[in-house]
C-alpha positions in Angstrom: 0.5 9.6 -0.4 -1.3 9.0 2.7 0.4 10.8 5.7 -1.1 9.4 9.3 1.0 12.5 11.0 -0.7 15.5 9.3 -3.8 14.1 9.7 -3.1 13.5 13.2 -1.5 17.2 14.1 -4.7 18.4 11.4 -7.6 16.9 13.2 -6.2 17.8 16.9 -5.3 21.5 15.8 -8.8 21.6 14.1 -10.9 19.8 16.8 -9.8 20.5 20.1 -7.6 18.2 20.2 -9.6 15.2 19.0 -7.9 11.7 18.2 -8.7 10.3 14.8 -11.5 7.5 15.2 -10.8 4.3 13.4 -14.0 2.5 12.1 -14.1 -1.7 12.3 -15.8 -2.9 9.2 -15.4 -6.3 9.6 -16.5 -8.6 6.6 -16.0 -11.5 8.0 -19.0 -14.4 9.4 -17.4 -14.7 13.1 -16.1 -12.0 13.9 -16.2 -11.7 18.1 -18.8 -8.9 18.1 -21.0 -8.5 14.5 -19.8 -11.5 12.8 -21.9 -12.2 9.7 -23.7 -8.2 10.2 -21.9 -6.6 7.3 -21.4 -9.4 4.6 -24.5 -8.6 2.4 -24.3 -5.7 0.2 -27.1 -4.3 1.8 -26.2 -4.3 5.4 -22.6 -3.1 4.1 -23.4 -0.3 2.3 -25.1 1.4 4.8 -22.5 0.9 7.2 -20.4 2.1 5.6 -22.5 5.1 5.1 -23.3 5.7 9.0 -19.9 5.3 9.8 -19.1 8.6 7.1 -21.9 10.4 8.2 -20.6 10.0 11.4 -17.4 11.5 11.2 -15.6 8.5 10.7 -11.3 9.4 10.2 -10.4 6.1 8.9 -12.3 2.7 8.0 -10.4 -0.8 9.0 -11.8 -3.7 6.6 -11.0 -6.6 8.2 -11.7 -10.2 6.2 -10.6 -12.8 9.1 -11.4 -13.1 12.6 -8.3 -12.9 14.8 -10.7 -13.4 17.8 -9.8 -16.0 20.3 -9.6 -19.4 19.4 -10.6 -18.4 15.8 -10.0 -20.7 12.8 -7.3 -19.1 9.9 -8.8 -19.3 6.5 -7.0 -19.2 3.3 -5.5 -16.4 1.3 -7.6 -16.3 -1.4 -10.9 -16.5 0.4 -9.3 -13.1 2.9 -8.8 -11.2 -0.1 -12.2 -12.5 -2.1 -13.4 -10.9 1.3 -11.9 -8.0 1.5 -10.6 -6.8 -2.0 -14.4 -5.9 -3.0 -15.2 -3.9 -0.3 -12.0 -2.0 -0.2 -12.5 -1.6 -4.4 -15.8 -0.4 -3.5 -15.5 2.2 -0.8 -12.4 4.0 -2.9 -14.4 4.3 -5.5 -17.4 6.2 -3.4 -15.7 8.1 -0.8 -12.0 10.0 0.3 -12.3 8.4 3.8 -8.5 6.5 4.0 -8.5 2.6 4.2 -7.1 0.4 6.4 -6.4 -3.0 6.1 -6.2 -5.6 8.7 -4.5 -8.6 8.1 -1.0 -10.3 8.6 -1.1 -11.9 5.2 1.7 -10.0 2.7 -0.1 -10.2 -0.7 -3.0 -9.6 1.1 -1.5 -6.3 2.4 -0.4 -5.9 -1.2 -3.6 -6.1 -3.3 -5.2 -4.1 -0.9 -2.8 -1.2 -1.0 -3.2 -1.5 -4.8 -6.9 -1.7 -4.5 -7.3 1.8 -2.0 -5.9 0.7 1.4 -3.6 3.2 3.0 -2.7 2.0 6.3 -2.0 -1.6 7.1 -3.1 -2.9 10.4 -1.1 -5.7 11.3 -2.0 -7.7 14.4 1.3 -9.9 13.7 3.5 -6.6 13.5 4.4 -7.5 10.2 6.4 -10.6 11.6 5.3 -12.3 8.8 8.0 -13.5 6.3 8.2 -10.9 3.8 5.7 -8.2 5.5 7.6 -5.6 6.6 8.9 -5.6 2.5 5.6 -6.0 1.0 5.2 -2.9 3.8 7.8 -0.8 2.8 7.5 -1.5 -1.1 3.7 -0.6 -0.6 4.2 3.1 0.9 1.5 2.5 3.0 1.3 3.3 6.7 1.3 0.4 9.0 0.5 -0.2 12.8 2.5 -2.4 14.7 0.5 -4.5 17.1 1.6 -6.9 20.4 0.4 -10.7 20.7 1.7 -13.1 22.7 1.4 -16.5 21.0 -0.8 -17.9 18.5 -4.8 -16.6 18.0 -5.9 -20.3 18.7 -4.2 -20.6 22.1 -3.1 -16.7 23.1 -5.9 -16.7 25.8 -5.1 -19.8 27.3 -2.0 -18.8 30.0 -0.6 -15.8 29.3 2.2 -15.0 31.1 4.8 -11.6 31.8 7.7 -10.7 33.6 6.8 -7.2 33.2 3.9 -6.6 30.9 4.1 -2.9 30.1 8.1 -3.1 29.9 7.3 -6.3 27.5 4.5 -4.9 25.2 7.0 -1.7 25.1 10.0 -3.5 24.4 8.7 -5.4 21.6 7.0 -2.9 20.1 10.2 -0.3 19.9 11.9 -3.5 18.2 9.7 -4.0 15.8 9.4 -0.5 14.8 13.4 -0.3 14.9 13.6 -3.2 12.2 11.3 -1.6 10.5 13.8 1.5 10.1 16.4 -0.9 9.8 14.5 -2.0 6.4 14.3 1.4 4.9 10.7 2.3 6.7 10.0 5.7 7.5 9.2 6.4 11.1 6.5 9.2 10.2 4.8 5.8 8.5 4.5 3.6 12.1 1.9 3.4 14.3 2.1 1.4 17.6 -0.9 -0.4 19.5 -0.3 -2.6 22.8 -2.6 -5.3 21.4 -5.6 -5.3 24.2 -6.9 -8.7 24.5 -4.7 -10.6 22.6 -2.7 -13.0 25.0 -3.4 -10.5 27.9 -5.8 -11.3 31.3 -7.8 -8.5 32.4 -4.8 -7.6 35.1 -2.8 -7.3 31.9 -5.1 -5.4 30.2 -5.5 -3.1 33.1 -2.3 -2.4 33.6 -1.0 -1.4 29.8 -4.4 1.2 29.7 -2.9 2.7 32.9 0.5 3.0 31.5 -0.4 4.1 28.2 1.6 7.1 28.7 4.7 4.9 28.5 3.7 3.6 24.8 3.3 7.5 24.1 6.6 8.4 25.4 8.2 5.7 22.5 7.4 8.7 20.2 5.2 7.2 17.3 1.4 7.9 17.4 -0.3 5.4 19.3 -3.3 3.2 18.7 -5.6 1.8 21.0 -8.6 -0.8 20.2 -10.3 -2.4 23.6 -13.6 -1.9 21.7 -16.8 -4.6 22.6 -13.5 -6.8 24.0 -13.8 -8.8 26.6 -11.8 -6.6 29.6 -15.0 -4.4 28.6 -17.4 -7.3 29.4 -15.0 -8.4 32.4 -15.4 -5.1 33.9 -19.1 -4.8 33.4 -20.1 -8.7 33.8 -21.5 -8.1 30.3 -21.5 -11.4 28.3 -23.4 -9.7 25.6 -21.0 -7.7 22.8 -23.9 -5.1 22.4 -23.9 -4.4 26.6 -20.3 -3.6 26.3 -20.9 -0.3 24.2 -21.5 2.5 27.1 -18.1 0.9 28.6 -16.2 0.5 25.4 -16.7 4.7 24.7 -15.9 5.0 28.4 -12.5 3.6 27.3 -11.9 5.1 24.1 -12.4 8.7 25.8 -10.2 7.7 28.6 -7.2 6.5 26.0 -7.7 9.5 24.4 -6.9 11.8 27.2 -4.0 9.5 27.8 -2.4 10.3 24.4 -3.5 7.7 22.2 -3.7 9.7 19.0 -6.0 7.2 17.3 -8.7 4.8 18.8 -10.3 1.3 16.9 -13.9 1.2 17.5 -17.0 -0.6 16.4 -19.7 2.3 18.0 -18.5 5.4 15.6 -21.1 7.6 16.2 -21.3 7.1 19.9 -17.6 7.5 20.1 -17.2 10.8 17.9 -20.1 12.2 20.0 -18.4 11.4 23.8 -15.2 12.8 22.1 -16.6 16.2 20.8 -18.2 16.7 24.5 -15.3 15.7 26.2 -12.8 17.8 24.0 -14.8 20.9 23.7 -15.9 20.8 27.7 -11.9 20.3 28.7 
């Protein structure tokens, strides 16, 4: 079975201490930054292959947009979505699968299908996740939102943001235990973007030493988002990719153990330099 902790300690002892890079293959039609780019067979396949050749750790298949103000689709349709190209890429490569939804059965078939890790931007809040989860054996990362995906970005509001994003996060992971979850099999990501303002934002990736300190691996995903485009006044998704490698480096030397990018090559690259020059 999968085990995100040895590859961790083997990719850092192996590669100068290099996080493991986390792939976005989003088969989706509106996704925020290549909606509709990978759902022909064409355009997917050779993603999928660039991202390999790359040096790709682990590949995140994602089958509905959780971007702002984006419109939930039905189970059936996710997993029509997803369950092919998860089928597909286990039977063509050893690169470990992730899949990102909040959806139980969807998390289910897709463990059955290949998937290792679950992504979970609902941090398996949803009823019966955390035992579809735990029945599973899969990995699973535990993500902060505040509110729903329709409205998160409208007014969101903190006493403490870092204290807040930590505190729920250590909860969730707790009840996790609770259920019969083994720690070694939780990941933790602060949930950039969703129901955060760039202050918000700002302030978590300069305390990401505090999500560290929690003691599970953390993930971090600011990716093409929009603090990138806030902090370059880049509108444009494909502007934001000098700035979103920036980041991923920068979370890196922070601690964050794994980082959730759409530019693989570009990222693997900047990390190689930056590791082997330290």
């Amino acid at each position: 079975m999968f085990n995100i902790k040895a590859l961790i300690d083997e990719k850092s002892s192996t590669q100068d201490g290099m996080p493991l890079v986390m792939g976005v293959l989003n088969v989706t039609p509106d996704s925020f930054s290549d909606g509709g780019r990978f759902v022909t067979q064409n355009q997917f396949t050779q993603h999928v292959a660039e991202m390999v050749l790359a040096g790709v750790d682990i590949i995140d298949v994602g089958g509905e947009s959780t971007r702002p103000g984006a419109i939930k689709i039905g189970l059936q349709q996710e997993l029509d979505r997803v369950l092919p190209a998860i089928e597909w890429i286990a039977a063509r490569y050893d690169t470990p699968l992730s899949i990102d939804t909040y959806k139980p059965q969807v998390m289910s078939e897709a463990v059955s299908g290949g998937a290792v890790l679950i992504n979970d931007v609902n941090a398996l809040q949803a009823e019966g996740a955390i035992e579809c989860a735990i029945n599973s054996g899969a990995t699973v990362c535990l993500m902060h939102k505040l509110g729903e995906f329709a409205t998160m970005q409208d007014t969101p509001e903190y006493q403490d943001v870092v204290k807040d994003v930590c505190d729920f996060l250590l909860a969730r992971a707790n009840l996790c235990q609770q259920a019969g979850m083994d720690k070694n099999k939780i990941i933790l990501d602060p949930g950039f973007g969703f129901g955060k303002t760039l202050a918000h934002n700002s302030e978590l990736f300069e305390n990401l030493e505090r999500f560290v300190l929690l003691g599970y691996p953390l993930l971090v995903g600011v990716s093409r988002k929009r603090m990138i485009g806030d902090i370059l006044n880049a509108a444009a998704v494909e502007d934001r990719i000098v700035g979103s490698v920036a980041a991923a480096v920068l979370a890196s030397l922070k601690g964050a153990r794994i980082v959730r990018v759409h530019d693989v090559k570009e990222t693997v690259e900047a990390l190689r330099v930056t590791m082997h020059l330290m």
